[in-house]
Every structure is written in C-alpha cells, then in structure tokens.
N, C-alpha and C positions, 0 to 999 in steps of 0.2 A: 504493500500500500504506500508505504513511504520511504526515503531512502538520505542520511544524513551522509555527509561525507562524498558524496559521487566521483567529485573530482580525484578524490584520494584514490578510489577505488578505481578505478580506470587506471590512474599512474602505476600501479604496484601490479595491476595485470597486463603492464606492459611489460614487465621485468619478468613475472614467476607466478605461480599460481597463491591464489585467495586462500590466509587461515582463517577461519570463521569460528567461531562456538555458537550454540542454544543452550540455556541452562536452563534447568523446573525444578522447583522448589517441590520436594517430597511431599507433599501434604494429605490431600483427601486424592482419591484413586481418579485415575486417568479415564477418560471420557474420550469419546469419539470427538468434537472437538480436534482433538491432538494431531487429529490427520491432517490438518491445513500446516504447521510448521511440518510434522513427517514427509508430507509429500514435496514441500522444499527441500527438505535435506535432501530428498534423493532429487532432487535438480540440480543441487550444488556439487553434489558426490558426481553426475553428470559432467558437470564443468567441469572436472579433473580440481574443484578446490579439494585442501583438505579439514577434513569435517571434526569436532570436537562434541561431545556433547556430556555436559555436566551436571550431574545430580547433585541438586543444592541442595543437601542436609542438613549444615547450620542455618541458611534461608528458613527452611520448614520451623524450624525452632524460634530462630528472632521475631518471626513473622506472627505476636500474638500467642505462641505454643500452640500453632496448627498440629505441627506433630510433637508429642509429648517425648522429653529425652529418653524416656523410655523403651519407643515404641521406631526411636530414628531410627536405628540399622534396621529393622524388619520393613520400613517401610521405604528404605532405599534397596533394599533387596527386589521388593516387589516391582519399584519402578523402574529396576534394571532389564527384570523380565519382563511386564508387561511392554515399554518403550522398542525393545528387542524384537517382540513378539510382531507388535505392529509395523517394525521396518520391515520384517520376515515376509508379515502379511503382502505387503504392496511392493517387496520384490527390491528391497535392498540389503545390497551386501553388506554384511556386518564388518568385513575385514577391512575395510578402509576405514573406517570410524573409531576415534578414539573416545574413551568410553573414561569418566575423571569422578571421584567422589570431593566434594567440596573438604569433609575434613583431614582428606590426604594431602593440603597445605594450609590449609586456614587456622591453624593451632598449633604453624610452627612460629618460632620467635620472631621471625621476619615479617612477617603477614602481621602479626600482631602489632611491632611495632608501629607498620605501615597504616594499619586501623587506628591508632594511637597521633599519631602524624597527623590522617585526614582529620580527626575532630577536632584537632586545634587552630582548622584553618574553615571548616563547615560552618556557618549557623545553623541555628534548631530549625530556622522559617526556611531555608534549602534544603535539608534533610526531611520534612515535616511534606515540605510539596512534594519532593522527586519521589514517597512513596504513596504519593494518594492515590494511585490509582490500583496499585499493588498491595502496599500493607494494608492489611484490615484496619479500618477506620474505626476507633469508641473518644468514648468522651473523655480519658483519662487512658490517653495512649502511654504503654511502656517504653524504658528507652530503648530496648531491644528493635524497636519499628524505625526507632529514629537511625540505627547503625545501619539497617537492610541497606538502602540504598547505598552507602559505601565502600563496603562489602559487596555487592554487585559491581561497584565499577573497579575497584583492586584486581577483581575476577578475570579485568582483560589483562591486564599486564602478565598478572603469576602464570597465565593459561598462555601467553606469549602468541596472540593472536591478533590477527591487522583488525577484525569485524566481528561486530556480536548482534547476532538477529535473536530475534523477538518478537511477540504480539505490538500490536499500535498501544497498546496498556501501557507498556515499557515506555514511552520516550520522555516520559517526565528523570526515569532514570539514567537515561543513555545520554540528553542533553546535560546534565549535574554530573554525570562522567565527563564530559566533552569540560565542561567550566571547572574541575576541582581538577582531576587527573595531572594535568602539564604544572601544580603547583608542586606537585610530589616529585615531579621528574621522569613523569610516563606521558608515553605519545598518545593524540587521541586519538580516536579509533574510528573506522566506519559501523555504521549504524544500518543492520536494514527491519523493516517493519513485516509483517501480515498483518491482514483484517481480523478481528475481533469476532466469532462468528457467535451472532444469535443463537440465544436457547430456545428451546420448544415453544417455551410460554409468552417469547417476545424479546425477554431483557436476553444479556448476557450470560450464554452458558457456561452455567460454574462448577464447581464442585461442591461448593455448600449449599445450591438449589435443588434440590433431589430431583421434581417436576421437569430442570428445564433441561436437564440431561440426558445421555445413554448410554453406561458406564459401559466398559471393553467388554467385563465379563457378564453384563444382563445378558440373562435367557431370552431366547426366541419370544416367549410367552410375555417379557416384560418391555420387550422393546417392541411388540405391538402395540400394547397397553399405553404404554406413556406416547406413541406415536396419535394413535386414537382420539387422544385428551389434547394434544399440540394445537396452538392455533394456527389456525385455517382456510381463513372464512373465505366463500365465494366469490374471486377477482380481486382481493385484498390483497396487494405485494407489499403492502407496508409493514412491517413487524412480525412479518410471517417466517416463523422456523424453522418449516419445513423445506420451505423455499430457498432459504438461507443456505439450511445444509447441502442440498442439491450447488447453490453455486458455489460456496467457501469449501466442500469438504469432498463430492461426488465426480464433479465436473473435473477438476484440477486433477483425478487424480486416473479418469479414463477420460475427460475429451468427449465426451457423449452421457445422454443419460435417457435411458427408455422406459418411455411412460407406458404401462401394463394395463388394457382394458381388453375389457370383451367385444367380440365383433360387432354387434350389435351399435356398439358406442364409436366403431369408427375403428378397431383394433389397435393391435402396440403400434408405440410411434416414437421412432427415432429422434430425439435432437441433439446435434453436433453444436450449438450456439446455446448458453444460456440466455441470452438477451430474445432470442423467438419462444425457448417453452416459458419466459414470463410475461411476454406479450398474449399469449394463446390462454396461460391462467389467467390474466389479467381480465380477457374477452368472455372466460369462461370457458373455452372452449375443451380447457383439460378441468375437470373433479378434483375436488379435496380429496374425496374418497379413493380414485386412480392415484392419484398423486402420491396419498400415502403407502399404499400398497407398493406402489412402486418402490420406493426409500424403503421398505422395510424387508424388500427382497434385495434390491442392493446393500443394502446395510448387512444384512447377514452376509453375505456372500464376502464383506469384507473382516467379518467377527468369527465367522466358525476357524479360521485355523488359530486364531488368540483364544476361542473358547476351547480348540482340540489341546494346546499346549499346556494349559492351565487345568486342564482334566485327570493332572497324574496326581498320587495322594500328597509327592513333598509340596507342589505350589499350592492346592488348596489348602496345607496345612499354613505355608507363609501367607496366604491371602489373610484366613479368620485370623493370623495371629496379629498381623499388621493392623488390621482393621476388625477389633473385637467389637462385637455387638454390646449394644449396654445390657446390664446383667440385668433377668428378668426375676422378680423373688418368688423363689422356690415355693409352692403350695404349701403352706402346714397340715401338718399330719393333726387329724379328727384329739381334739384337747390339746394341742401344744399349740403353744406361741409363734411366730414366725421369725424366724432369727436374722432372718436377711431383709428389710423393710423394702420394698418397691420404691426407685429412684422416682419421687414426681418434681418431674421438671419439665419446663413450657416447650423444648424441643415432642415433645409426647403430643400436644395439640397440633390437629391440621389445621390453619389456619391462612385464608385465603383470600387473595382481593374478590371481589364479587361486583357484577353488573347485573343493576335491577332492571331488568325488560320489561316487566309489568306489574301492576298494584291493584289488587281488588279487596274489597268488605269482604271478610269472612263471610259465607250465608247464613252461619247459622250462629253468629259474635260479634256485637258490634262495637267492641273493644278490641278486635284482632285484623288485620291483613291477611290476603295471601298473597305473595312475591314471587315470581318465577325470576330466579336469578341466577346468570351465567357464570358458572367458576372455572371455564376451560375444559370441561368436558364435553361427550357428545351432545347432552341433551341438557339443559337448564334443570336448576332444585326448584321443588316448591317448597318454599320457607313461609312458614306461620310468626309474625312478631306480634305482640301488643303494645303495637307504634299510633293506634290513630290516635288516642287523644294530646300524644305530643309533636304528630310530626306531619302536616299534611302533606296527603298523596301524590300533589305534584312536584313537593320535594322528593322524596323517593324516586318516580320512576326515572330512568335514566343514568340516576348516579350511580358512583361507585362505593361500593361500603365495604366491609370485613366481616367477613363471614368463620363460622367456626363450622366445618365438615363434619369430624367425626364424632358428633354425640350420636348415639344411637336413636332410630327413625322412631317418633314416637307420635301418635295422632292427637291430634286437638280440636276439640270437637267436632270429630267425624274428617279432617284433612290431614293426613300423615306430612310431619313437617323433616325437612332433610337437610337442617342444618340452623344455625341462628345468626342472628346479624348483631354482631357484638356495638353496644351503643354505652356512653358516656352518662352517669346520673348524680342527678346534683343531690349535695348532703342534705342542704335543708327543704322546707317548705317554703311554698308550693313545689312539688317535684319535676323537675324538668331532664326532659331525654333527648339529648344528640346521638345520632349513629356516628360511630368512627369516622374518618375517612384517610383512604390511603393519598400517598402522595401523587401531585396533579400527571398523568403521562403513565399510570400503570396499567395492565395489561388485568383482564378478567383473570382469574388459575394462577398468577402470578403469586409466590409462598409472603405471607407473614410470619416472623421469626421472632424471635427477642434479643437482644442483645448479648451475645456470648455465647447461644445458643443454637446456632446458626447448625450445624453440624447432624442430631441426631434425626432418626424416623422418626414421624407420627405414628401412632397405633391406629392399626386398618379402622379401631373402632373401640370408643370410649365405655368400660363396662360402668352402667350405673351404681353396682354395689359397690365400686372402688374407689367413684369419687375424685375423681381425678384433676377434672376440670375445678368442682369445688373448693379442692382444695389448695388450687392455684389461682384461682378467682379470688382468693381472700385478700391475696396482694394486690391485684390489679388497681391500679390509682392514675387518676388523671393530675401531671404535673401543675407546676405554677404557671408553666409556658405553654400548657395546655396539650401534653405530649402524653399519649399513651405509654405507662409502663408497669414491668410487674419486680415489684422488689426495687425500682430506682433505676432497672434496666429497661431499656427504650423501646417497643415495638418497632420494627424498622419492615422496610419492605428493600428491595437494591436500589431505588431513587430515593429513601432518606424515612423519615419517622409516620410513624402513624399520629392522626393529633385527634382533636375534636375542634368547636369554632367557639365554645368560652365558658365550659364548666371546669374553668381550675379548680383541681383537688377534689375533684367528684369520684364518684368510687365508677368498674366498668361491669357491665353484666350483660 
C-alpha cells in the first residue's frame, strides 16, 4: 500500500539484492488475515531478496502481557509452526528464509544498552504515538507499551537488514524508526506497507475479535459458521468482509477467484480482475449467498494442509498448551462444596453492537416493545424491552444500541425474546432510561468487550441458575463522563467506548 524510502530502495538494488525482515509479535493465534504479508514474502523470496522473519517474543510481552511470560516459549513455538505451515501451504520454500526469535538478542548486554541509549533521547508523547496503532490502548498504559516501539526499531539494525515491511498499522513505528534510529548511529531503513485487511464484521480483523476472524486451525464447520454471520449485505462494497478477503487475501494469492453457483443462477464464473467481481456485486448480479460459499471453499482449500499438519498428537498438545482454555469449575459432587469457584468475568458475556430495524407495542403489554434487531447474523432477534415509557419509538428504530446475546431465550408475555438491549438508569426519582450507544461508525455483530478483557469466549449461553450476568451487572456503572463501565473498566467497542447521552453515575441493566 505504501512505500517509505523508494529512493533508497532502488539505489541498493542496483548494487545487490534487498534484506528485508517481517516481524509478529506472538500473541493470540494467527488468522487467515496473515496470508496478505505470507503471500508477499513469497514475492520477495521471488525477487531473489533475502527474507528474515522474526518472532517477537519480548513484543508479545511488553505489549500489555498479551502473552503471559509464562506461556512465551509455547507460544512462539506455535507461531513457528503455524507461520511455516502457511508458507508450506501456498508453496514456499522454507530454505531460503531465515527464521530469528526476538530473545536470541534482545537480552544480550548490547541491545540492552542500546534500549537504555534510545530513552534518553525518546519522549513519552513519541513513544506514546509511534505505538497507537499497535500497542493496546487503556487509560493507565504501562511503561512496557511505551518501550514496544523502540525495540521495534533497534530490530533493524541487530537483524542487519536494509527494509522492514509490515501492515499500514506499522508506520507510526517505522517513521519514529526513521526520526530516532540515525541519533544512535544506525542507518534508516526502507519501509514497505500492506493493507490492513477487514474482518468479517466490518472493523479490523484481529485476534482479540473472535467474530471478525478465521483462525488457521477453525474446522470446516466453524469457518462456515462465522462466514454465515459476516457482513454482506446486497451490493454493499463498503465495509464488506467478505469482499475484503477475496481482494486483500484470495486474489493476490491465485490471480482469479470463482464465484460457485448453480446453473440455474447463470453457473461458476471466473474472475481474473477484482475490480469487475465488485462491480457485478455491487449491480447484484453475484449473491451474498454464492459469494460466501465461494470463500468458504476457497478458504478451505487453503486451510486443510495447516489443519492436516496440526493433526498429529505433539502440535495439538502445543496448541491447548499455548493457548489454555479458561478453567471451567469442576461440578460438585451431591453434598460437597465446590473447590474450584467458576471464573465470572465480563469476557463470558456476548455482547454486541445491535441495529434496530423495527419497533412495535407488544400486543398483549403496553409497557413493553418488540425490536427486530440486527446483530450480524443471518436473520434479525426479536428483542422484548420495557422501553416505552422512557424512550419513544422513533428514537429507537434505526439506531444503534448494545445488545446482550447470550441470556437464554425466555418469553414474555407470549413473545420469546433473544436477547436484551443493555440501557443506562438513573439513581434517583423520577427514573429515567437511556439505551447504550456504541460509538458513531460501528458495524451491526461488531463484539463489545470490557476493558482488559478483550481476549476470552462468551458462553454459547448464559445458565440462569448460575447467575452470571447478575453477578457482573452489580458493577456495571455509568461514569462521570458518562462512559459505560464495569468495575472502573470501560466498555469499548475497536472505534472507542460505549457511553450513554447524561445519566452520570447511573447504575446499567
């Protein structure tokens, strides 16, 4: 997408061939995604450059304690395989690539001093920017966030390479490479970018959005599923996912892409150009429904030999250990106590931006609504609230609110309701109720999360006798600044907080 340095880079492949690195911070497991820099690598490794590619372990660590020091080596083991797996898959040679773990220099005395060196010459406000788009963002960042970016640019020198690519996310880091690097006595470097490829739901696909991904090793059965739910909508190319992947992830990596229908529909059809099969969705003339189907047979076709490799007992043992499930507590046996107490923590709640389609009077309640509202799957929930007496109807339809999925489907008077629309309530009398709202620009199915929380599953489905919800709803509180949080930590969505519009300090239900 973008390219800093050009001039440099020209001059030095007049002389000899390009060193380059890519480096990924070990953190939460590799996504499909990853095929847009993999299939550059294997266009560089083409060019006769040579290729680096480094597992940043200490990264994974400073970055927040995405991966806990505990669990580093199991989880750069993993990304050694999976990373491997996926060049396998699309057909490049492993033996040209050099293969680096970040703490095989970064914790010798040199490196350190050198990290020592830059922050006597960094500000907090240039280290603070060069990782905003990389370090995870809270309200009381560690300093370990403020060193990332540092440590990433030292990476070019020790790694003795002319260019370091990266996502377009990167260049707040590569430029604060470019401005600090030459005060140490290192050359700068060339810079090149890739596009950023949309997740399923809209935003950015990540590793801590479970929704807007399709991790290497999901089964067949889940990478329908989450494909199913993706948005889609009819001639919509804006924010579309699916679309997305087909150019940033499909296209680059055969040069065509065949849309799969029945005869009846006009049969498969070849396109060699992304720019005509978005033209043809755009007119309609290709299905959400083809469309998907399509990517989901292409997509496996590129997943079965990462799922064949990953199928022997030693990497499913490094997968669960790298990445343990949170413990589930063990049933008590009939009279005894439970000695292991169930983790309730707000990562357990599915919790989701929601678009209200439509508002009607209960028929048979004239205290309650019915809502058919869009959470990114195939078909709209009907949500039961008792909003009319605070919130008229034509505030509702249309907007976007926050919805809670997984309580279990329960009817109310006579209309089984499929979820609830989390709203704002003020302490005193007279009682007044605001619905949530997500921040302006988010997408229907898009995940709300909590703050720090980012990371575990929701439970398919909340059990009533366990309380779950309740017993994390007792923290829920609206700030002074009018920001949704539970325990002091901020409901966020990836374009920023959840709020309400002026019940500070109101409790949420």
């Amino acid at each position: 997408q973008e390219v800093l340095g050009e001039d440099k880079l020209m001059a030095i492949l007049k002389e000899r061939e390009l060193k380059i690195y890519w480096g990924t911070a070990t953190t939460g497991k590799p996504h499909v995604a990853y095929f847009v820099p993999m299939s550059k690598i294997a266009d560089f490794l083409k060019a006769g450059c040579e290729v680096t590619i480094l597992f940043a372990d200490l990264h994974a660590y400073l970055d927040n304690m995405k991966a806990p020091w505990e669990l580093l080596e199991l989880r750069t083991r993993y990304y050694e395989h999976v990373i491997k797996a996926m060049l396998e898959s699309i057909g490049v040679p492993l033996e040209k690539l050099r293969f680096v773990r970040g703490t095989d220099y970064q914790l010798s005395k040199e490196y350190t001093l050198d990290v020592y060196r830059l922050s006597s010459v960094v500000t907090q406000h240039d280290a603070k920017k060069a990782g905003a788009e990389v370090v995870k963002q809270v309200e009381h960042p560690l300093l370990s966030g403020l060193l990332y970016p540092g440590l990433q640019a030292l990476d070019e020198g020790y790694l003795k390479v002319d260019a370091q690519f990266g996502g377009v996310d990167q260049r707040k880091i590569f430029t604060f490479a470019e401005k600090y690097l030459p005060s140490l006595g290192y050359a700068k470097r060339v810079h090149l970018m890739n596009p950023m490829v949309p997740g399923l739901t809209g935003s950015k696909m990540s590793s801590s959005e479970e929704d807007s991904k399709i991790d290497l090793l999901d089964r067949k059965e889940d990478v329908k599923k989450k494909l199913k739910k993706a948005f889609c909508e009819p001639g919509n190319v804006e924010n579309n996912g699916v679309l997305s992947f087909i150019k940033h992830v499909l296209f680059p990596l055969k040069s065509e892409f065949v849309v799969l229908r029945e005869e009846k529909w006009g049969g498969n059809k070849t396109y060699t150009s992304y720019e005509a099969l978005e033209k043809d969705f755009a007119e309609q003339v290709v299905h959400p429904g083809d469309l998907k189907n399509s990517v989901e047979v292409a997509l496996n076709k590129l997943l079965d030999p990462i799922r064949e490799k990953f199928n022997c007992p030693e990497l499913k043992k490094l997968s669960s250990a790298a990445y343990p499930t949170p413990s589930k507590a063990k049933p008590a046996e009939k009279g005894t106590k439970n000695s292991e107490p169930e983790d309730v923590i707000p990562s357990r709640l599915d919790i989701r931006v929601g678009k209200v389609l439509s508002v009607e009077k209960h028929p048979d309640a004239d205290s309650l609504y019915v809502e058919k509202i869009d959470v990114g799957e195939a078909e709209p929930r009907t949500v039961v609230s008792g909003l009319v007496q605070f919130v008229p109807k034509e505030q509702l339809q249309d907007r976007l609110v926050v919805l809670l999925c997984n309580l279990k489907p329960q009817k109310m008077r006579g209309v089984e309701s499929q979820g609830m629309v989390l709203c704002a309530s003020s302490v005193g009398e007279p009682r007044q109720v605001e619905p949530l709202d997500p921040p302006a620009g988010c997408c229907a199915g898009e995940r709300v999360y909590v703050e720090g929380y980012e990371g575990g599953e929701p439970d398919e489905e909340l059990k009533p006798k366990k309380k779950v919800f309740e017993k994390l709803q007792a923290d829920f509180r609206v700030s002074e600044d009018c920001v949704a949080q539970w325990k002091q930590r901020n409901f966020l969505t990836k374009l920023g907080t959840i709020s309400c519009k002026s019940l500070k300090g109101g409790s949420i239900s």
